[in-house]
N, C-alpha and C positions, 0 to 999 in steps of 0.2 A: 367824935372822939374814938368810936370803936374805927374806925376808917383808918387813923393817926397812930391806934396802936399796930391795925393790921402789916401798916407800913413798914413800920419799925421792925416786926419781926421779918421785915423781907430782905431789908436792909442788913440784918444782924445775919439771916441764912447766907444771905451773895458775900457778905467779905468775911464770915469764918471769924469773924474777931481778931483777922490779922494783925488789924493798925486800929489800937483804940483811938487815936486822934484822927481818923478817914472818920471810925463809927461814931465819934459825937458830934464829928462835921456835920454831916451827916443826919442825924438826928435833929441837931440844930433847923437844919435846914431846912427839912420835912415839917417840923414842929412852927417855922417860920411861916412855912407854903399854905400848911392848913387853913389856916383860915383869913389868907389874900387875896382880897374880893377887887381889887383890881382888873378893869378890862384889859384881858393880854395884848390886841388888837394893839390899841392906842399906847401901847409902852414899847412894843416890838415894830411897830411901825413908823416908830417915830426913831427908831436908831439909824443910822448914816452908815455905819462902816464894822466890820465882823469884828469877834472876841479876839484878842490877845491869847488861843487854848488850842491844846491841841486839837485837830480836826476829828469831830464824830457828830453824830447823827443823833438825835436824843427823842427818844417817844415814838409817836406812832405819826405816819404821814401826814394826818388829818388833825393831830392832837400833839405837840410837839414843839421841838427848836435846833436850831443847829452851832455846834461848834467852830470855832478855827476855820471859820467858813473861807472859800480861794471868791474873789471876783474876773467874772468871764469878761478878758477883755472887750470893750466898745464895739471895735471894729480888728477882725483879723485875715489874714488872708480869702477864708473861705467862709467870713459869716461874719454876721452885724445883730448885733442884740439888738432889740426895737425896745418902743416908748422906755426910754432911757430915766423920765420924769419918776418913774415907778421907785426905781432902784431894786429891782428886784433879777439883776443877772449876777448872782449869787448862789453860791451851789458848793458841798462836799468836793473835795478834788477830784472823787472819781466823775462827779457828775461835770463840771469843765472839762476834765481828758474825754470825758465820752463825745461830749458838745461837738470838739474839734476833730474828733476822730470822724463821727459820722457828717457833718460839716465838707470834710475832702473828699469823704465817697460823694456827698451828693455834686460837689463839684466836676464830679467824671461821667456826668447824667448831660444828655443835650438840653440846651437849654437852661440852663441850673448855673449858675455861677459860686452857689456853694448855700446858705440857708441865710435865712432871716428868724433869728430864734425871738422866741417871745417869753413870757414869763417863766423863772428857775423859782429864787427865793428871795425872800428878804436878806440883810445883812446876817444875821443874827436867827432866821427861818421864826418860828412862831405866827403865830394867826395875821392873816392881811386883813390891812383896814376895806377894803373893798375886793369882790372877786372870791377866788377859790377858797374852800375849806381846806384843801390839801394841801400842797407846795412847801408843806410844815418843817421839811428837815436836812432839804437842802436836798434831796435826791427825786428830784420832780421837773419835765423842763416840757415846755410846747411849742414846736415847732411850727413856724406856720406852712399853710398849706401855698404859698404864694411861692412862685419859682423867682428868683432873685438874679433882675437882669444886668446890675450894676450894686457894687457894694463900697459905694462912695457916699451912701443917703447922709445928710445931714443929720443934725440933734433933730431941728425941728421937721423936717423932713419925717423920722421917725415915728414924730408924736403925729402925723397926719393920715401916710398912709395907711392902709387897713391891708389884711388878709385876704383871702376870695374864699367863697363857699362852695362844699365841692355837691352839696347835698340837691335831692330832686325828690318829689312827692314827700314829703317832711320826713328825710332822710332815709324811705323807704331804699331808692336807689341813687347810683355818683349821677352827675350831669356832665354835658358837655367840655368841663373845664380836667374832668379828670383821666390821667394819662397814666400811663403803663411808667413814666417815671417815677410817679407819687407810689405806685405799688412798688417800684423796684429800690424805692428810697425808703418806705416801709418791711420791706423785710429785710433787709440791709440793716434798720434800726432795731428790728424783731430778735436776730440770728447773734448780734450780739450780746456774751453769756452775763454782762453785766445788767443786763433786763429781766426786769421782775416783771413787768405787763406795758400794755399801750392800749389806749381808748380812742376810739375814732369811731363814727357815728355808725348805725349796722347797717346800711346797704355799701360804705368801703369795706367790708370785713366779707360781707356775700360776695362782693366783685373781686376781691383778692382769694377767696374760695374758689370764684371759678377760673380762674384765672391761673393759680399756682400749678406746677409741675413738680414731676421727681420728689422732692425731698420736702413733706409738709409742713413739717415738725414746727419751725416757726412759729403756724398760724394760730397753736394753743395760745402765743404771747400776745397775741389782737386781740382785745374784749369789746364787742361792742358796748357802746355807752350814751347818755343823752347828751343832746350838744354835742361838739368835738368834732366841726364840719368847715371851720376856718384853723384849724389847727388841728394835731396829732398829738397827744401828751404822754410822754415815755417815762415810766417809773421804774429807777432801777433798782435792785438788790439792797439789803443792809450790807456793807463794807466789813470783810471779814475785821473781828477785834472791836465792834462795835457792840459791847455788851450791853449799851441803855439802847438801842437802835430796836424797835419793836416790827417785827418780819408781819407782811400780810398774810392770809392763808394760801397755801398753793394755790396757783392755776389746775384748774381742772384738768382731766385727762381728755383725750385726744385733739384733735381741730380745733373745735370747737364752731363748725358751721351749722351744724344743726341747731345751735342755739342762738347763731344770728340769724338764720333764717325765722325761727322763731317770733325773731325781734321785729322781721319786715312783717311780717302775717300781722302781726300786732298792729304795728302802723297802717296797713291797710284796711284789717279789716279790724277794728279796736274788739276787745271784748264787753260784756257790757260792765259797765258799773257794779262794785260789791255794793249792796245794800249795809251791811253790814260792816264795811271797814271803816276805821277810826278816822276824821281828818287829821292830814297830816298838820303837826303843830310847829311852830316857826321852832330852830333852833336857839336855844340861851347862849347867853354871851360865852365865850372860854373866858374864863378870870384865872389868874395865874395860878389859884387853888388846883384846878382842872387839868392844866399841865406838868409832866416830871416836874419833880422837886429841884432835878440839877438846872431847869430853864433860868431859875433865880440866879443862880452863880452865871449863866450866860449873857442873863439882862447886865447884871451888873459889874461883868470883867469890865478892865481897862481894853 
Protein backbone atom coordinates (compact mmCIF):
# COMPACT_ATOMS: atom_id res chain seq x y z
CA UNK A 1 0.00 0.00 0.00
CA UNK A 2 2.72 2.57 0.98
CA UNK A 3 4.46 1.49 -2.58
CA UNK A 4 0.61 2.39 -4.43
CA UNK A 5 0.53 5.53 -2.49
CA UNK A 6 4.17 6.39 -3.28
CA UNK A 7 3.11 6.05 -6.96
CA UNK A 8 0.58 8.16 -7.01
CA UNK A 9 2.21 10.97 -5.82
CA UNK A 10 4.67 10.52 -8.77
CA UNK A 11 2.06 10.45 -10.98
CA UNK A 12 0.23 13.50 -9.64
CA UNK A 13 4.11 15.45 -9.64
CA UNK A 14 4.86 14.30 -13.83
CA UNK A 15 1.34 15.63 -15.02
CA UNK A 16 0.86 18.87 -12.75
CA UNK A 17 -2.70 18.08 -12.74
CA UNK A 18 -3.11 19.12 -16.29
CA UNK A 19 -5.77 16.61 -17.45
CA UNK A 20 -7.84 15.15 -14.41
CA UNK A 21 -8.95 12.48 -16.83
CA UNK A 22 -4.89 11.30 -17.99
CA UNK A 23 -4.62 11.65 -13.69
CA UNK A 24 -7.55 9.13 -12.78
CA UNK A 25 -6.45 6.98 -15.90
CA UNK A 26 -3.84 6.87 -14.42
CA UNK A 27 -4.44 6.15 -10.91
CA UNK A 28 -6.82 3.48 -12.13
CA UNK A 29 -4.20 1.88 -13.52
CA UNK A 30 -1.47 1.91 -10.98
CA UNK A 31 -4.19 0.80 -8.47
CA UNK A 32 -5.04 -1.95 -11.06
CA UNK A 33 -1.03 -3.01 -11.57
CA UNK A 34 -0.55 -3.18 -7.78
CA UNK A 35 -1.46 -6.11 -6.97
CA UNK A 36 -1.25 -8.22 -10.52
CA UNK A 37 0.57 -11.33 -9.74
CA UNK A 38 0.38 -12.51 -13.05
CA UNK A 39 3.63 -13.91 -14.74
CA UNK A 40 4.60 -10.99 -17.45
CA UNK A 41 6.66 -13.74 -19.37
CA UNK A 42 3.74 -15.92 -20.31
CA UNK A 43 1.22 -12.90 -21.20
CA UNK A 44 3.80 -10.89 -23.20
CA UNK A 45 5.05 -13.71 -24.89
CA UNK A 46 2.35 -15.03 -25.94
CA UNK A 47 1.26 -11.77 -28.10
CA UNK A 48 1.73 -12.22 -31.98
CA UNK A 49 1.79 -8.63 -33.26
CA UNK A 50 2.62 -4.76 -31.66
CA UNK A 51 0.19 -2.22 -29.90
CA UNK A 52 -2.12 -0.20 -32.06
CA UNK A 53 0.12 3.19 -29.85
CA UNK A 54 2.20 5.39 -30.51
CA UNK A 55 5.80 4.44 -30.54
CA UNK A 56 7.79 4.66 -27.02
CA UNK A 57 9.93 2.82 -24.97
CA UNK A 58 8.39 2.16 -21.28
CA UNK A 59 10.63 1.20 -18.15
CA UNK A 60 13.87 0.11 -17.82
CA UNK A 61 15.73 -2.38 -20.25
CA UNK A 62 15.58 -5.34 -18.09
CA UNK A 63 12.19 -4.41 -16.56
CA UNK A 64 9.86 -3.01 -19.04
CA UNK A 65 7.60 -3.04 -22.48
CA UNK A 66 7.44 -1.38 -25.60
CA UNK A 67 4.94 0.77 -27.55
CA UNK A 68 3.89 1.20 -31.29
CA UNK A 69 6.55 -1.22 -31.73
CA UNK A 70 7.86 -1.16 -36.11
CA UNK A 71 8.68 -5.07 -37.18
CA UNK A 72 12.16 -5.54 -38.86
CA UNK A 73 11.50 -6.97 -42.05
CA UNK A 74 12.32 -10.93 -42.62
CA UNK A 75 14.68 -10.64 -45.27
CA UNK A 76 16.08 -7.17 -46.65
CA UNK A 77 18.58 -6.12 -48.92
CA UNK A 78 21.46 -6.33 -46.56
CA UNK A 79 20.29 -8.65 -43.56
CA UNK A 80 17.95 -11.48 -42.56
CA UNK A 81 16.70 -11.80 -39.06
CA UNK A 82 17.27 -15.43 -37.88
CA UNK A 83 15.10 -17.97 -35.76
CA UNK A 84 12.06 -16.25 -37.20
CA UNK A 85 10.02 -19.14 -34.62
CA UNK A 86 10.82 -16.49 -31.82
CA UNK A 87 9.10 -13.65 -33.09
CA UNK A 88 11.09 -11.36 -31.57
CA UNK A 89 12.53 -9.02 -34.62
CA UNK A 90 10.74 -6.28 -33.07
CA UNK A 91 12.09 -3.20 -32.00
CA UNK A 92 11.25 0.93 -31.38
CA UNK A 93 11.91 2.58 -34.93
CA UNK A 94 15.00 4.01 -34.16
CA UNK A 95 16.01 0.57 -33.26
CA UNK A 96 14.87 -1.02 -37.15
CA UNK A 97 16.48 2.35 -38.79
CA UNK A 98 19.69 1.46 -36.83
CA UNK A 99 19.40 -2.50 -37.89
CA UNK A 100 19.46 -1.32 -41.53
CA UNK A 101 21.64 1.35 -41.24
CA UNK A 102 24.46 -0.62 -39.78
CA UNK A 103 23.42 -3.80 -41.89
CA UNK A 104 24.82 -1.67 -45.34
CA UNK A 105 28.05 -0.61 -43.72
CA UNK A 106 28.62 -4.01 -42.81
CA UNK A 107 27.87 -4.92 -46.40
CA UNK A 108 30.79 -2.80 -47.68
CA UNK A 109 33.22 -5.26 -45.47
CA UNK A 110 34.93 -8.17 -47.68
CA UNK A 111 33.42 -10.91 -47.09
CA UNK A 112 30.15 -9.75 -45.32
CA UNK A 113 27.19 -9.73 -47.58
CA UNK A 114 25.40 -7.47 -44.96
CA UNK A 115 24.31 -9.21 -41.24
CA UNK A 116 22.40 -11.98 -39.90
CA UNK A 117 20.49 -10.19 -36.93
CA UNK A 118 19.35 -12.22 -34.02
CA UNK A 119 17.26 -11.28 -31.19
CA UNK A 120 15.50 -7.38 -30.88
CA UNK A 121 12.14 -7.70 -29.04
CA UNK A 122 9.14 -9.27 -28.62
CA UNK A 123 5.98 -7.69 -30.35
CA UNK A 124 4.91 -5.82 -27.46
CA UNK A 125 8.89 -6.04 -25.66
CA UNK A 126 8.24 -7.16 -21.81
CA UNK A 127 9.98 -10.18 -20.30
CA UNK A 128 10.73 -13.43 -22.71
CA UNK A 129 9.52 -16.73 -22.06
CA UNK A 130 13.11 -17.97 -22.50
CA UNK A 131 16.64 -16.33 -22.82
CA UNK A 132 17.51 -12.62 -21.85
CA UNK A 133 16.45 -10.57 -18.99
CA UNK A 134 16.86 -7.51 -21.29
CA UNK A 135 15.54 -6.98 -24.86
CA UNK A 136 12.61 -5.33 -22.64
CA UNK A 137 11.85 -2.15 -24.68
CA UNK A 138 12.46 -2.56 -27.91
CA UNK A 139 15.97 -0.86 -27.97
CA UNK A 140 18.05 -4.01 -27.66
CA UNK A 141 19.33 -5.97 -30.90
CA UNK A 142 22.38 -9.04 -31.32
CA UNK A 143 23.93 -9.30 -33.93
CA UNK A 144 25.71 -12.31 -34.77
CA UNK A 145 29.18 -12.73 -34.98
CA UNK A 146 28.69 -14.97 -38.36
CA UNK A 147 29.73 -13.06 -41.56
CA UNK A 148 26.80 -13.75 -44.00
CA UNK A 149 27.68 -15.36 -47.30
CA UNK A 150 24.23 -15.57 -49.02
CA UNK A 151 20.93 -13.83 -47.73
CA UNK A 152 18.62 -16.14 -49.32
CA UNK A 153 18.48 -18.60 -46.07
CA UNK A 154 15.21 -20.06 -45.78
CA UNK A 155 12.58 -19.93 -42.58
CA UNK A 156 13.83 -23.28 -41.69
CA UNK A 157 17.23 -22.71 -42.71
CA UNK A 158 17.17 -19.99 -39.96
CA UNK A 159 15.99 -22.08 -37.17
CA UNK A 160 19.21 -24.40 -37.92
CA UNK A 161 22.00 -22.48 -38.49
CA UNK A 162 24.04 -21.26 -35.47
CA UNK A 163 26.53 -18.34 -35.02
CA UNK A 164 30.35 -19.04 -34.66
CA UNK A 165 32.20 -18.23 -31.41
CA UNK A 166 34.84 -15.86 -31.59
CA UNK A 167 36.18 -16.63 -27.90
CA UNK A 168 39.63 -18.67 -26.82
CA UNK A 169 40.84 -19.56 -23.15
CA UNK A 170 37.07 -18.95 -22.01
CA UNK A 171 36.94 -15.78 -23.42
CA UNK A 172 40.13 -14.57 -22.08
CA UNK A 173 41.36 -13.91 -25.87
CA UNK A 174 39.46 -13.87 -29.90
CA UNK A 175 40.46 -17.03 -31.83
CA UNK A 176 41.22 -17.88 -35.13
CA UNK A 177 37.89 -17.02 -36.57
CA UNK A 178 38.34 -13.29 -35.61
CA UNK A 179 38.99 -10.55 -38.16
CA UNK A 180 39.77 -6.91 -38.30
CA UNK A 181 36.11 -6.86 -40.08
CA UNK A 182 34.34 -7.85 -36.90
CA UNK A 183 36.47 -4.89 -35.25
CA UNK A 184 35.67 -2.61 -38.08
CA UNK A 185 31.89 -3.64 -37.96
CA UNK A 186 32.11 -3.03 -34.33
CA UNK A 187 33.19 0.43 -34.13
CA UNK A 188 31.13 1.33 -36.91
CA UNK A 189 28.25 0.06 -34.49
CA UNK A 190 30.08 1.91 -31.46
CA UNK A 191 30.61 5.43 -33.32
CA UNK A 192 27.06 5.59 -33.92
CA UNK A 193 25.56 8.59 -31.57
CA UNK A 194 22.30 6.43 -31.21
CA UNK A 195 24.37 3.87 -28.92
CA UNK A 196 24.09 3.87 -25.35
CA UNK A 197 26.66 0.60 -24.86
CA UNK A 198 27.67 -2.86 -26.67
CA UNK A 199 28.70 -6.18 -24.65
CA UNK A 200 30.86 -8.53 -26.31
CA UNK A 201 33.01 -10.88 -24.36
CA UNK A 202 36.54 -9.03 -22.74
CA UNK A 203 39.33 -10.51 -24.75
CA UNK A 204 37.15 -8.66 -28.15
CA UNK A 205 37.24 -5.50 -26.16
CA UNK A 206 41.32 -6.10 -25.36
CA UNK A 207 41.92 -6.90 -29.00
CA UNK A 208 39.90 -3.80 -30.26
CA UNK A 209 42.18 -1.85 -27.42
CA UNK A 210 45.07 -2.95 -29.26
CA UNK A 211 44.08 -2.72 -32.23
CA UNK A 212 42.38 0.96 -32.47
CA UNK A 213 44.16 4.10 -33.91
CA UNK A 214 43.63 7.84 -33.93
CA UNK A 215 40.30 8.50 -32.58
CA UNK A 216 39.38 6.15 -29.41
CA UNK A 217 36.54 7.59 -28.15
CA UNK A 218 34.31 4.88 -29.37
CA UNK A 219 35.96 2.21 -27.25
CA UNK A 220 34.14 3.68 -23.88
CA UNK A 221 30.87 2.26 -25.81
CA UNK A 222 32.40 -1.62 -25.76
CA UNK A 223 31.72 -3.14 -22.12
CA UNK A 224 32.98 -6.13 -21.65
CA UNK A 225 30.45 -8.75 -20.49
CA UNK A 226 29.80 -12.49 -19.73
CA UNK A 227 28.78 -14.53 -22.68
CA UNK A 228 28.47 -12.48 -25.85
CA UNK A 229 30.93 -14.54 -28.07
CA UNK A 230 28.55 -15.78 -30.73
CA UNK A 231 26.99 -12.49 -30.96
CA UNK A 232 27.51 -8.50 -30.21
CA UNK A 233 24.40 -6.92 -28.46
CA UNK A 234 24.02 -3.06 -29.03
CA UNK A 235 21.78 -0.96 -26.69
CA UNK A 236 20.95 2.13 -27.85
CA UNK A 237 19.81 5.53 -26.21
CA UNK A 238 16.19 6.33 -24.65
CA UNK A 239 14.57 8.16 -27.98
CA UNK A 240 14.28 11.76 -27.32
CA UNK A 241 10.41 12.48 -25.96
CA UNK A 242 10.46 9.14 -24.30
CA UNK A 243 9.34 10.27 -20.83
CA UNK A 244 8.40 6.57 -19.34
CA UNK A 245 11.83 5.33 -21.25
CA UNK A 246 14.29 4.76 -17.97
CA UNK A 247 18.13 5.86 -19.21
CA UNK A 248 20.92 3.36 -17.75
CA UNK A 249 23.72 5.10 -15.92
CA UNK A 250 26.43 6.57 -17.99
CA UNK A 251 29.22 4.77 -19.35
CA UNK A 252 32.18 5.45 -17.53
CA UNK A 253 34.89 7.88 -18.42
CA UNK A 254 37.64 7.14 -20.72
CA UNK A 255 38.31 3.60 -22.92
CA UNK A 256 37.80 1.75 -20.78
CA UNK A 257 40.72 -0.92 -21.51
CA UNK A 258 42.03 -1.09 -18.21
CA UNK A 259 39.05 -2.56 -17.17
CA UNK A 260 38.74 -5.24 -19.72
CA UNK A 261 42.04 -6.16 -19.15
CA UNK A 262 41.05 -6.54 -15.83
CA UNK A 263 38.40 -8.76 -17.00
CA UNK A 264 41.21 -11.18 -18.85
CA UNK A 265 43.49 -11.23 -15.54
CA UNK A 266 40.34 -12.49 -13.99
CA UNK A 267 39.86 -15.34 -16.39
CA UNK A 268 43.11 -16.32 -16.24
CA UNK A 269 44.19 -16.14 -13.11
CA UNK A 270 40.44 -16.27 -11.05
CA UNK A 271 40.76 -14.64 -7.70
CA UNK A 272 40.02 -16.82 -4.91
CA UNK A 273 36.52 -17.32 -3.64
CA UNK A 274 34.90 -14.61 -1.00
CA UNK A 275 34.21 -16.64 2.00
CA UNK A 276 31.96 -14.48 2.76
CA UNK A 277 29.67 -13.55 0.04
CA UNK A 278 26.03 -14.31 -0.31
CA UNK A 279 24.91 -17.17 -2.96
CA UNK A 280 23.62 -15.77 -5.54
CA UNK A 281 19.62 -16.45 -5.44
CA UNK A 282 17.69 -17.52 -8.62
CA UNK A 283 15.80 -14.42 -9.87
CA UNK A 284 11.59 -14.12 -9.18
CA UNK A 285 9.23 -14.20 -11.74
CA UNK A 286 8.48 -10.25 -13.20
CA UNK A 287 4.50 -10.45 -12.47
CA UNK A 288 3.04 -7.60 -14.25
CA UNK A 289 2.82 -5.86 -10.54
CA UNK A 290 6.86 -5.37 -11.15
CA UNK A 291 6.57 -3.70 -14.45
CA UNK A 292 5.48 0.28 -15.41
CA UNK A 293 1.99 0.45 -14.79
CA UNK A 294 1.58 1.82 -18.56
CA UNK A 295 2.68 -2.06 -19.64
CA UNK A 296 -1.09 -2.89 -18.73
CA UNK A 297 -2.54 -0.54 -21.28
CA UNK A 298 0.25 -2.07 -23.86
CA UNK A 299 -0.75 -5.79 -23.04
CA UNK A 300 -4.16 -4.87 -23.63
CA UNK A 301 -4.31 -2.28 -26.69
CA UNK A 302 -6.01 -3.43 -29.79
Amino acid sequence: MIRLFACLAVVFALSGCRNGVEVTQAVTTLAQNAGDTRVAKLLFGAVESGSNQAAEAVGFYSRGCQAGAEQLAETGPTWQAMRLSRNRNWGQPELVDYVQDLSRFAASLPGWEGLYVGDMSQPRGGPMLTGHASHQVGLDVDIWMLPPDRLNLTRQERENISSISMRRERGAFTNSRWTEQHMQLMRAAARDPRVDRIFVFPGAKVAMCNWATGDRSWLRNIRPWYGHHYHFHVRLRCPAGDRNCEAQAPVPAGDGCDQAQGWVNDILNPPPPDPNATPRQPRPEITMARLPAQCTTVLNSD
